[in-house]
Every structure is written in structure tokens, then in C-alpha cells.
N, C-alpha and C positions, 0 to 999 in steps of 0.2 A: 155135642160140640167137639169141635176137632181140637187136637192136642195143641197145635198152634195157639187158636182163640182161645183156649185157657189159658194159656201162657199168657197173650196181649191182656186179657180181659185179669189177670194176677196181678202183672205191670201197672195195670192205670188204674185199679183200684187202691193202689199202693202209693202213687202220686199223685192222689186227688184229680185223677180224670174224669170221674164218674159222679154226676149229680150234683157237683161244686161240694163235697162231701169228701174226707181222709179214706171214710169206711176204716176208721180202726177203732176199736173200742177204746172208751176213759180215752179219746187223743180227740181235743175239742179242734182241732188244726186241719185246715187243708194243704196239702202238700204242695207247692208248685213247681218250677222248672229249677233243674240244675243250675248252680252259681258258681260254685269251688268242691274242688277235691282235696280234702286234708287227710292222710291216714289216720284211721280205717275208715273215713266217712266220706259219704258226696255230702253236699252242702245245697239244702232246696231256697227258694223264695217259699213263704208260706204266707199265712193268711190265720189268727183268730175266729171265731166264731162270730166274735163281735167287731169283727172287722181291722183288726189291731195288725199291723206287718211284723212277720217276726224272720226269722232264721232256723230252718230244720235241718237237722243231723239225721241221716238215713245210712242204718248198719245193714250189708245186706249179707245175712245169713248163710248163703249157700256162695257165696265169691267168695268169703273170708272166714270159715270155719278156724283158722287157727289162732284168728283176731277175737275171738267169740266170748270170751273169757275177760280181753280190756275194754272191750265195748260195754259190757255190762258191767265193770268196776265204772266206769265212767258212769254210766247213768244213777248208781246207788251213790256216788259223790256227788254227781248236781243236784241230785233231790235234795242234799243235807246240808248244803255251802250255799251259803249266804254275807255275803262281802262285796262292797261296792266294788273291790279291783278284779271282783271272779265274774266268772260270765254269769248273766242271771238267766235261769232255770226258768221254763212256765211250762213247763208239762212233757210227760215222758211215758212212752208205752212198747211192751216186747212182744211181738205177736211169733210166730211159725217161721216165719220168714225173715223180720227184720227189728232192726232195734230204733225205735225213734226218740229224739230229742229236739224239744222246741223251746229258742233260745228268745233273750230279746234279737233287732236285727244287726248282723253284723256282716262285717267281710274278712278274711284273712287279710295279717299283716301284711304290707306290700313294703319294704323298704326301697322301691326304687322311688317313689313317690312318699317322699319325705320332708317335713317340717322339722327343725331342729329343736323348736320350741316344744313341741308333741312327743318328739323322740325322748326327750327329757322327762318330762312329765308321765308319759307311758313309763321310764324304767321305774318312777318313782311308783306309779299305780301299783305296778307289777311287783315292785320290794316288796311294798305293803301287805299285798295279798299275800307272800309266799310269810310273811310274817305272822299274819292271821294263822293262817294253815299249821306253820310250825310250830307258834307257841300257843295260839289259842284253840289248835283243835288238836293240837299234838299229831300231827298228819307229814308226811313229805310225798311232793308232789312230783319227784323223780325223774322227772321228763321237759325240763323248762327249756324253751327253743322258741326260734320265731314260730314252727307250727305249732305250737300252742298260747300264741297269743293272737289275738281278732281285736278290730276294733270298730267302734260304734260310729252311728250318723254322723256323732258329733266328732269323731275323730279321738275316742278314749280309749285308753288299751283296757284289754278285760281278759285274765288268766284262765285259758279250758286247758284240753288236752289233759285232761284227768283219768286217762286211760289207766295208766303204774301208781296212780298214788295208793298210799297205804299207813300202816299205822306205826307213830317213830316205835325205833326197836322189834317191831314183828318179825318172827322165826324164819318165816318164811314170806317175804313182801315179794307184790304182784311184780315189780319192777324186774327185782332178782330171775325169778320164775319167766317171767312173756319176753324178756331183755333180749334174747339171742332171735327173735324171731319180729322184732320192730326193724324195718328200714335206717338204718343208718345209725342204730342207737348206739352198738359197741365203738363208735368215735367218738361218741359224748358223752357216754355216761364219765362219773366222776370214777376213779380208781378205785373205791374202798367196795364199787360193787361188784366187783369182778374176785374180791375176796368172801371166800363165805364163812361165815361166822360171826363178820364185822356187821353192825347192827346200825342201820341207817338212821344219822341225824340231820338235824337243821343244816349241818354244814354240807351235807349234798344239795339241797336245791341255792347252796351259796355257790356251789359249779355248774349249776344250770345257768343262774341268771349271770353269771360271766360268761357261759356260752351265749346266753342271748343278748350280751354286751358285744363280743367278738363278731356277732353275726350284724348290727348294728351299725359296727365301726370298722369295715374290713379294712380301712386302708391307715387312717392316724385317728389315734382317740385325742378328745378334746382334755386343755392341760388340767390336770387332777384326776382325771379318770383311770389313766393307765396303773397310777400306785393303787389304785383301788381294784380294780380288774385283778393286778396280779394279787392281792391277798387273797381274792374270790377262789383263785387257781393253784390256793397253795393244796402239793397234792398230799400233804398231812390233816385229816381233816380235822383233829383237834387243833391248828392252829390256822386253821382256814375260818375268812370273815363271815357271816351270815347274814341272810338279806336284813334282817332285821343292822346287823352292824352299818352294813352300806346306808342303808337310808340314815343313820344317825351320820355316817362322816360326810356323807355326797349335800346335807345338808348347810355344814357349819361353811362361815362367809367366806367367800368366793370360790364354795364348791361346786360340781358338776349342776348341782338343784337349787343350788342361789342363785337365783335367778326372779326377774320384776313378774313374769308370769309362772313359775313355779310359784312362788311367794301368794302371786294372787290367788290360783286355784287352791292351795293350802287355806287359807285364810276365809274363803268364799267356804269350805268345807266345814270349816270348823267356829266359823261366825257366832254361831248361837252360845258359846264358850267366852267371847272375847266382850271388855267393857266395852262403854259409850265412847269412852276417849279413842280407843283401839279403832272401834268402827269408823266413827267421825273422820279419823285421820285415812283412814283404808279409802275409803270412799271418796273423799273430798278428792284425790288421786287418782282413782280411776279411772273416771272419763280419758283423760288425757291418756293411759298406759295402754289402756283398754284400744287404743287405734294401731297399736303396732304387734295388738295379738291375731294369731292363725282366725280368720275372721268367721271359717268354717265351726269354730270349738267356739270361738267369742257366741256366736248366736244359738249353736244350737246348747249348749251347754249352760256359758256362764249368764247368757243372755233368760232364759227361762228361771234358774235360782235367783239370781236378781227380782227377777217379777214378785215371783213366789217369796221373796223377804221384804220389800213393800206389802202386800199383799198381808201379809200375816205379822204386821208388825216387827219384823226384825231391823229393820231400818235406825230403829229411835228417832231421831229428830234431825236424821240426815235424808229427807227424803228426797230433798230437790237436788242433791248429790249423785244418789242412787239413780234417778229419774235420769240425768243429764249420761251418765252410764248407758243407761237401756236407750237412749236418743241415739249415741256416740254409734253404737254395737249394731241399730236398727238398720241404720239411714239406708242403706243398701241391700236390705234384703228386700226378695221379687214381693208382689202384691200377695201371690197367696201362701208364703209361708209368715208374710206379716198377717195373715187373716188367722192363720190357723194359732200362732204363737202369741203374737203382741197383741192383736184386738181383743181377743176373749181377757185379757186382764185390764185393760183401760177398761174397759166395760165394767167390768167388775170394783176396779178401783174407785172410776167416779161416783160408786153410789156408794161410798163407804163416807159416814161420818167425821172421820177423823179431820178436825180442820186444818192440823199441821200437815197432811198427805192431800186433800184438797185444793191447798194452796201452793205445792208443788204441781201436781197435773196442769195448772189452770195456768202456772209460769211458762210449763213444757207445752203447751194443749196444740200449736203449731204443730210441735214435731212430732206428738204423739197420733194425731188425727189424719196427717198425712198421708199414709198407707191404709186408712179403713175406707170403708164401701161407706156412701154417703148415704145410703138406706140403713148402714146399721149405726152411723153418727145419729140418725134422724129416731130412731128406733130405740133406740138403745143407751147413749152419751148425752142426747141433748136435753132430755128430760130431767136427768142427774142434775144435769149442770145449769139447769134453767134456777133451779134451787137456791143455787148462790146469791140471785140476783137478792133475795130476800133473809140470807141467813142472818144470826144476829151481831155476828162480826165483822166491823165496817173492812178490814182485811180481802175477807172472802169477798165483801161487796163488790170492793173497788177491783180485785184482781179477776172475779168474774165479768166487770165490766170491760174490761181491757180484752180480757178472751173471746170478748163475742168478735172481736173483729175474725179471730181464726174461726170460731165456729160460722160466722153469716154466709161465706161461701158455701158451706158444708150441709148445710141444713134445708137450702133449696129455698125460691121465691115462699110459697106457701108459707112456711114457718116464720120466714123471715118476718113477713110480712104481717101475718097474724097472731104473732107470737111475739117475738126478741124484740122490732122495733116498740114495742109496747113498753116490754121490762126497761127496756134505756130509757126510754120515753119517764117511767116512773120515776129511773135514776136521778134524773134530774131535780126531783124535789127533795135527793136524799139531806138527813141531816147533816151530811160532809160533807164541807164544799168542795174536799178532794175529788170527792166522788160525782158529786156535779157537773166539776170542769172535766173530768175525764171522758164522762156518758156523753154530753155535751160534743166532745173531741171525737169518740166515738162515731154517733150520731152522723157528723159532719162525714165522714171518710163513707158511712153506706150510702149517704142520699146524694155525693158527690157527681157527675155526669157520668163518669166511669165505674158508678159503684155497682156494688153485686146484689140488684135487684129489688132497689126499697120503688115500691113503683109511685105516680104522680097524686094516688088516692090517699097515699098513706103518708104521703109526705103534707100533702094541703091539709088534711085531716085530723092527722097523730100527731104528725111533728113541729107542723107551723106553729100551733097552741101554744106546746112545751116551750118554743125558742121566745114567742112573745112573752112568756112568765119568767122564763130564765132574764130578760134583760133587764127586768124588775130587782134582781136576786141582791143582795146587800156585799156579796164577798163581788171585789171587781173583778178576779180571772174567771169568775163564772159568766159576767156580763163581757169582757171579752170575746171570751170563748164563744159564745151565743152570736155576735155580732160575724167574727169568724167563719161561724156556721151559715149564717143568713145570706151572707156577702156570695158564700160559696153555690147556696142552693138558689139564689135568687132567676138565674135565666132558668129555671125548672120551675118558678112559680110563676103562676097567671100574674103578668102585668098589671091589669085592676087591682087582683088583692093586695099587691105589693105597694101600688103605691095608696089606696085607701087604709089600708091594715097596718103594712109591716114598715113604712118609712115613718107615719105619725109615731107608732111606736119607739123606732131607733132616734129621730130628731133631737129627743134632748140628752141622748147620750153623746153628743156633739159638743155639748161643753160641760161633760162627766168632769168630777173632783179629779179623777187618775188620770192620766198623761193615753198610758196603753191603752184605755176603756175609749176615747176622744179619737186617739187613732184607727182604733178597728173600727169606729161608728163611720169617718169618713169613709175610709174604703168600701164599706157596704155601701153608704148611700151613693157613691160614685159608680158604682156595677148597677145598685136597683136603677137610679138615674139611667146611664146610658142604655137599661132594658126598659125603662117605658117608655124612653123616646123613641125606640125601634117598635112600638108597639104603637105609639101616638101618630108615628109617619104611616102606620099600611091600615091605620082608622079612617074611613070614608068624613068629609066636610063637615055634614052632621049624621049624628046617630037616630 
């Protein structure tokens, strides 16, 4: 083989060109195409083993020999950091050639494409984590800048560039030592590192993340920020603020992060901490705030915690709250990120017992069903939800009665047919006459001329029955209602039956005890009338 084609045949084994395979050992990833360049890394598209999209760091060995040394502090940091503000780690390998890291997916900061709202919320991510770092792992992370922030699908900032961190007070830290030979570092670093003997604390990455405040805000900071910045920037570093300071001041009211979406994302984090009152109150508000958040973070982010806190009970007894939330957040996301994100948990929901979470889906069932595939409502939700019809609380009864209207489209003739008009059908002899008049009510809208597909066998057969024992019924909006229904369905029923069957039957409700009962009778018999007279004019002399 010629020195070229080793070379190519080195190359594409190295970026997953070869057999849909990395070829690198312990590195479960396939490499894909170049995305960004961040010193010292290109930045690939990759791919899980199990098919999960991630983000790869590719160090290449023989271009950056004098980077050799931050590259590999870098990777011995992301195996051991774990923090929702740090980038999350899923696998790392050092071969001959090159250093790899496989991240969740991200992209580099872009601040020209910016949300103010995110901006916000990124510095707050980014505090956090340099506060982790500082005081919980006793680490400074020496190089805080926009290229060492990326952020997620959902548009969340996440702290790498872990190339200089090192350990607070170390003799000799990486930063010190690699400093003069990073791009552009001697304009950033903070002053005490350019002193040697001075032993680096917290309060250097407090002049990192005001560098990455400065780099943010090139032109005016917003008001409260600037007194904070310059604390960041004081060049004493025993009376310089620390990330952890900022997030306590950037917080208090009407600072940089008080804010109705700062607030909420805090709050949505820290949920499983806060009572019933706290929730109830958070919640009942959201829907409404929830529509003037960055819609890209509202769905991918706070829209899936959401689920996941119904879901596992975090809710309490705010669910129709929370629900009207994940409605608000949905409404506009394409079909198939609503498959991939929102369906899998309706699904999941509906079969869950809980009749307080039940009888929220069955309020929301409209809004929630709208974006799913009518194979997997059929499949999958309508089975859950046929359950209702019979639970033992008249609640769940009546409010699954009411929901078959949003399910009957949904569910396709067949079921419709052979199935649901049935359950309503039973409805109608429940013990509540709420629940009667409503099935009743029901009933009337699928078997209407325009309805969604009760067809002529199921209406002579299933439903005519029901509506002749409903006008027997002792409550009068149930005999109403019934009357209501007849009047409606009557040019769909055979003329013969209507008038042997279904007028003897309505006739004495023509001078019912109740006024309403008396009036719905005439208007029925005035529709069956005027349909058997159209039926008795195109009948031949004799029969």
C-alpha cells in the first residue's frame, strides 16, 4: 500500500469512515463530519452505538503536539465532573494519534444569535457550575470565555474548555505552565497569574466569567450588571467577587436573574424541594408566562421536565395546571418532535391509575391528541381511555364521556363504531343523570349528518334503542336531551321506523309535567312529520 493510501486509509478510520465503525478502541462512537473548531479541537457530528447523536472532540496529535499536555488534562477532567452546568461526558479514548471526547450534542456559543432571556440564564448556568468546581471540588477552571461555553439543543449553556483547570493552590497549575502558549490567553488571564508564587483561588474564574460577561455585553450592560462586572474585575483578588458571590447578588429582586423566566427555570430545578402551596402557586402561572418564553428552551427543555413531573408524581394535585403548561408549550411544535417528545408520555400517562391525573388528560385530551398519529391514539390511548367509561368514579365517568367527542375522530370508523358508540350507548343508563344527559348530548353530535362516522347500522340498531329508553328516564334534561337527539338524527332514520317506532314513543311527551321536555317533543315531532311526509309523497298508490 502506497504512503498516500495509508495516510487516507489513517484519516477515515479516524472519522468513522470505515464500516459505520470509530475503529477505536473502549470509543463506543462513530465519528462523523466536522461542525466547529474550538482550540485545540475540531468539533465532529457523531453518532452512539445505540444510535443516540452526540458531539466529538477530535485532538489531533501530530498538528498540536505543544497542546498535548491540555488536551489530556481536559479529558482526565470530564471523566470526573459531573454537574448539570458542565458539559456532560459519555466517553473518551487516547490512541497514537489523537485524543477523543464524546459529549452530549452541542454547538459552540454563537453570541451573534442571541436571546436575552438565555443569555441570562446561561451566565446563571455557568455561575453555578464555576461554583461547583470552586468549592465543591476545590478545582479552578482558569480559562472561562465564550470558547469555553457550548450549548445544547435546547439552547442551555454548558461549561468545557477544561483544558488549564487544576487544583486550587497547586505549585505548579496547568494554566500557569500551558498559559503562554494558548491563543489569546495572556489578554485574559486574570493578573495574579502572571505572578508566580501567588496560588490560584476562586477568585480567578471570578475574572473569567466577567470576561465572559464583557464578551456578552460588548456594547452596554443591562442596569445592575455593570456594578457587578466590575467587582468581577477587581484586579485584587482577595477583594474580587466570586462566581459563587455573583449568583447570590445577580439574584436578589430586580437583579440581572430576577427575572419571570430565570425564576421559572430555578424553580422547575429545584421542584422536588418546594411544598404544595409553592407548587400550586408556580404552576397555576405558568401556562400563561410559559408563552413569552424562548419557545426553542420552553419545548426542548422545560417542556420534557414537565412531562417527567406529571409522570412521576411531582405535580401533587396541580395536574390540570401543569397539563395546560405542556398544551401552552406544545401547540406549535412540528408533528415529529411532538412524536418523539409528547406522545411517548400521553401514552404513558393514560394508563396510569391516578384519577386526579386522569381527569386532567381527559379535560386537556383535545389538545393533547392533536399531534399524535391516529394509529397510535388507536393503539395505544384509546384502550387506556375506553376504561373510564366504567371506572368507579362518576368524575372520571362523566369527563370521559365528554372526551369521546375529541377521541371519535381519532380513533377511525371501525372503533368508532364497534366500540365507543357502544360505551355511550351504556352511558346512558348510568346511575347519574349528569352523566346521561351528557352521553345523550354526546351521542347527538356523532350521529349528527356531519358527524364523524357513526354509520346508519349503528345508529338503527345501538342508538335508536338507547334514545327510546332514555325518553322513559325519570330526570326531564335526560328526556330532553333524548328528544334533542331524535329530532336531530330523525332524516337519518327510515321513515317507517320513525313513524311506527320512534313518534308513538315521543307523542306523550307532548304534554310532559316540564315546559322544556313539551318543547323538545314538538320540535322532534315536527322534523319526524315533515320526514314522513317526504317519504309518504315518493310511496307508489298502493303498496
Amino acid at each position: 500500500m502506497s504512503g498516500l493510501s495509508s495516510y487516507l486509509m489513517s484519516t477515515l478510520s479516524r472519522v468513522g469512515g470505515l464500516g459505520g465503525s470509530s475503529g477505536i478502541p473502549d470509543f463506543p462512537f462513530v465519528v462523523g463530519e466536522k461542525v466547529a473548531t474550538v482550540w485545540p479541537w475540531t468539533i465532529h457530528a457523531g453518532t452512539s452505538t445505540d444510535g443516540k447523536h452526540v458531539s466529538i472532540f477530535v485532538f489531533d496529535k501530530p498538528r498540536g503536539t505543544q497542546y498535548l499536555g491540555a488536551a489530556q488534562n481536559a479529558l482526565r477532567r470530564m471523566r470526573t465532573l459531573r454537574h448539570p452546568g458542565v458539559l456532560r461526558y459519555m466517553g473518551g479514548a487516547e490512541t497514537s494519534d489523537a485524543i477523543y471526547i464524546a459529549t452530549e450534542r452541542i454547538v459552540p456559543l454563537d453570541l451573534n444569535d442571541r436571546n436575552e432571556e438565555l443569555v441570562r440564564w446561561g451566565l446563571f448556568r455557568i455561575a453555578e457550575a464555576l461554583r461547583f468546581v470552586n468549592e465543591d471540588c476545590k478545582l479552578v477552571h482558569a480559562n472561562v470565555c465564550k470558547d469555553a461555553v457550548f450549548v445544547t439543543d435546547a439552547g442551555e449553556w454548558r461549561l468545557g474548555g477544561l483544558e488549564l483547570m487544576d487544583a486550587v493552590g497547586a505549585e505548579r497549575p496547568v494554566y500557569r505552565e500551558m498559559g503562554s502558549v494558548i491563543p489569546g490567553y495572556a489578554g485574559r488571564m486574570a493578573p495574579e497569574i502572571k505572578v508566580q508564587g501567588v496560588q490560584g483561588t476562586a477568585a480567578l474564574d471570578g475574572w473569567g466569567l466577567a470576561e465572559l460577561i464583557s464578551e456578552c455585553y460588548t456594547t452596554e450592560m443591562p442596569l445592575g450588571l455593570g456594578a457587578l462586572h466590575a467587582q468581577l474585575r477587581n484586579n485584587n483578588p482577595k477583594l474580587r467577587m466570586t462566581a459563587h458571590g455573583f449568583v447570590e447578588a445577580a439574584q436578589r429582586s430586580g437583579g440581572i436573574l430576577d427575572t419571570a423566566f430565570v425564576r421559572a427555570c430555578r424553580f422547575l430545578e429545584s421542584v422536588a424541594v418546594k411544598d404544595s402551596h409553592e407548587r400550586a402557586e408556580f404552576f397555576a402561572g405558568l401556562g400563561a408566562a410559559a408563552a413569552e418564553f424562548p419557545r426553542m428552551f420552553a419545548q426542548r427543555k422545560m417542556l420534557p421536565e414537565l412531562l417527567t413531573l406529571v409522570e412521576f408524581g411531582g405535580a401533587d394535585n396541580g395536574h390540570s395546571a401543569v397539563l395546560a403548561s405542556v398544551v401552552q408549550i406544545a401547540r406549535d411544535m412540528d408533528e415529529t418532535e411532538y412524536s418523539t417528545v409528547v406522545a411517548p408520555a400521553v401514552v404513558r400517562l393514560f394508563a396510569s391509575t391516578d384519577r386526579a391525573l386522569r381527569f386532567a388528560l381527559l379535560e386537556h385530551a383535545t389538545a393533547l391528541l392533536h399531534g399524535m398519529h391516529d394509529d397510535v391514539v388507536v393503539a395505544s390511548v384509546y384502550p387506556a381511555f375506553a376504561t373510564g367509561f366504567g371506572d368507579a368514579a362518576p368524575a372520571i365517568r362523566e369527563a370521559t364521556v365528554k372526551a369521546a367527542l375529541s377521541m371519535a375522530p381519532r380513533v377511525g370508523s371501525k372503533t368508532l363504531n364497534s366500540d365507543l358508540i357502544k360505551h355511550l350507548v351504556r352511558a346512558v343508563a348510568d346511575a347519574e343523570p349528569g352523566i346521561r344527559t351528557n352521553s345523550l348530548i354526546c351521542i347527538g353530535k356523532l350521529c349528527a349528518k356531519n358527524g364523524p362516522g357513526v354509520t346508519d347500522t349503528s345508529l338503527r340498531y345501538i342508538v335508536c334503542p338507547a334514545l327510546l329508553h332514555a325518553l322513559r328516564d325519570v330526570f326531564p334534561p335526560v328526556r330532553a336531551a333524548a328528544l334533542a337527539v331524535s329530532g336531530a338524527c330523525a332524516m337519518r332514520w327510515d321513515a317507517v321506523d320513525v313513524a311506527r317506532r320512534v313518534v308513538p314513543a315521543i307523542s306523550p311527551l307532548l304534554v310532559d309535567g316540564e315546559r322544556p321536555v313539551r318543547v323538545a317533543a314538538a320540535k322532534a315531532i315536527h322534523v319526524m312529520v315533515a320526514h314522513i311526509e317526504g317519504h309518504a309523497r315518493e310511496m307508489p298508490e298502493t303498496v
